[in-house]
TORNU-466268 format. One record per residue (C-alpha): residue number from 1; residue in one letter; x, y, z. Coordinates in Angstrom, 1 decimal, padded with zeros to 4 digits. Layout:
+-----+------+--------+--------+--------+
! seq ! type !      X !      Y !      Z !
+-----+------+--------+--------+--------+
! NUM !    A !      X !      Y !      Z !
...
+-----+------+--------+--------+--------+
% end
This chain:
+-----+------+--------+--------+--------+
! seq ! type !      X !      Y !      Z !
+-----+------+--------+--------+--------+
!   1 !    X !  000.0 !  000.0 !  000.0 !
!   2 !    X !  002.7 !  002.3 !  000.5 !
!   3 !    X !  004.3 !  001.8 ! -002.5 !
!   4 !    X !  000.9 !  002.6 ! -004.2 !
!   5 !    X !  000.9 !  005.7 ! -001.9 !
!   6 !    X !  004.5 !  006.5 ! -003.1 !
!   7 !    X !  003.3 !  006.4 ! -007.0 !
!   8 !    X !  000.1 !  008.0 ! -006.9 !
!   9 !    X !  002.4 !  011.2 ! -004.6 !
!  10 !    X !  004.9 !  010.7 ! -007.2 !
!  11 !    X !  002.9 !  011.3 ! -010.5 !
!  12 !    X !  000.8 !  014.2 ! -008.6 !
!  13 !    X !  004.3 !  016.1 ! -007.8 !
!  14 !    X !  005.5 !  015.2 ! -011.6 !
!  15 !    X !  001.8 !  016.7 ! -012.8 !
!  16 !    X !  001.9 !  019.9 ! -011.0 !
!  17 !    X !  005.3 !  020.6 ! -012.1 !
!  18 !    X !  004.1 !  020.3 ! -015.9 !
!  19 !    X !  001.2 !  022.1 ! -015.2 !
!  20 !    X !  003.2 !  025.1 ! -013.7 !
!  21 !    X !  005.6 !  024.7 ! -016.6 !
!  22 !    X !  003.6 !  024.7 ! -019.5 !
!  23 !    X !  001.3 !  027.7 ! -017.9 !
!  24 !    X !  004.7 !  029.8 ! -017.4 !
!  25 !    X !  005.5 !  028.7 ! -021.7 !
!  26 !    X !  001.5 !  030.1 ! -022.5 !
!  27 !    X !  002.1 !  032.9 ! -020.5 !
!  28 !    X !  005.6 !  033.6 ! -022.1 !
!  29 !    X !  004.2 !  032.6 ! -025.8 !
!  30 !    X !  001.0 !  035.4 ! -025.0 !
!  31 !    X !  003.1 !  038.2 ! -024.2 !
!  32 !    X !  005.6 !  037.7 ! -027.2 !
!  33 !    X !  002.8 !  037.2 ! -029.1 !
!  34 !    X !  000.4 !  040.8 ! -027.7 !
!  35 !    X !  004.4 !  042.3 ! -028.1 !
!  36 !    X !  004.8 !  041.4 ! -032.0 !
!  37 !    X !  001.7 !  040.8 ! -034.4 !
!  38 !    X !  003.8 !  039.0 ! -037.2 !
!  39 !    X !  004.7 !  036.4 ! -034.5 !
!  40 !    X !  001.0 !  036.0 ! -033.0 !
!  41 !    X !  000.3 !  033.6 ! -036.2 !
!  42 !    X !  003.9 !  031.2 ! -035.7 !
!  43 !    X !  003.1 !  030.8 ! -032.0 !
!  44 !    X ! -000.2 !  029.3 ! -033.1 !
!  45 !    X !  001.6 !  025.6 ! -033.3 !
!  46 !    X !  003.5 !  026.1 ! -029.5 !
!  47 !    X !  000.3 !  027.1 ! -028.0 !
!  48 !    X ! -001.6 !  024.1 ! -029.3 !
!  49 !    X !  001.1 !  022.1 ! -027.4 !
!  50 !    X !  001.3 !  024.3 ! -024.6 !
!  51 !    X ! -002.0 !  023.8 ! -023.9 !
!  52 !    X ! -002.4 !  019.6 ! -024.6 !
!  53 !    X !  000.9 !  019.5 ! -022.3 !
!  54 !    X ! -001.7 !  021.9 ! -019.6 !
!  55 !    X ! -004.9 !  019.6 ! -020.1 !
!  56 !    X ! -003.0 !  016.5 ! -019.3 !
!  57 !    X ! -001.3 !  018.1 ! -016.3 !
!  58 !    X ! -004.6 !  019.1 ! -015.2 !
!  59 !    X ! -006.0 !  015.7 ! -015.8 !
!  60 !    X ! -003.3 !  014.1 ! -013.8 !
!  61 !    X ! -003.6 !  015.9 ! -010.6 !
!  62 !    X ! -007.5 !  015.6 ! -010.5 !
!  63 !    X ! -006.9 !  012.1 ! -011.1 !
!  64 !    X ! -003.9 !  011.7 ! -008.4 !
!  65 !    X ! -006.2 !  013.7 ! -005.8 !
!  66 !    X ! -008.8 !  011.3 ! -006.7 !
!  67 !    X ! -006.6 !  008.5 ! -005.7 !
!  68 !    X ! -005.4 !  010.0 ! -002.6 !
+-----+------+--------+--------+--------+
% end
C-alpha cells in the first residue's frame, strides 16, 4: 500500500510541475505574441502544445487527488 501511496504522490508532484511549466511557456508565448503581431500567427503551433501538455497536467492531478 505504500508503494501505491508513493506512486500516486509521485505522479501528482511530476503533474503539477508540468502544469506550472507549461502555464509559465502560455504565459511567455501570450506576451511575445500581444508584443509582435507578425509572431502571433507562428506561436499558433506552441500554444496548441502548450496547452495539450496543460490539459494532461490538469487531468493528472485531478486524477492523483482522486486516488489519494
Amino acid at each position: 500500500m505504500i508503494v501505491l501511496y508513493s506512486i500516486v504522490q509521485a505522479i501528482s508532484c511530476m503533474a503539477i510541475s508540468l502544469g506550472v511549466g507549461a502555464s509559465t511557456f502560455a504565459l511567455i508565448f501570450y506576451f511575445m505574441a500581444m508584443r509582435d503581431p507578425k509572431r502571433k500567427e507562428n506561436g499558433r503551433a506552441y500554444q496548441k502544445v502548450v496547452y495539450i501538455v496543460l490539459r494532461i497536467a490538469m487531468v493528472l492531478i485531478l486524477l492523483t487527488e482522486i486516488a489519494r
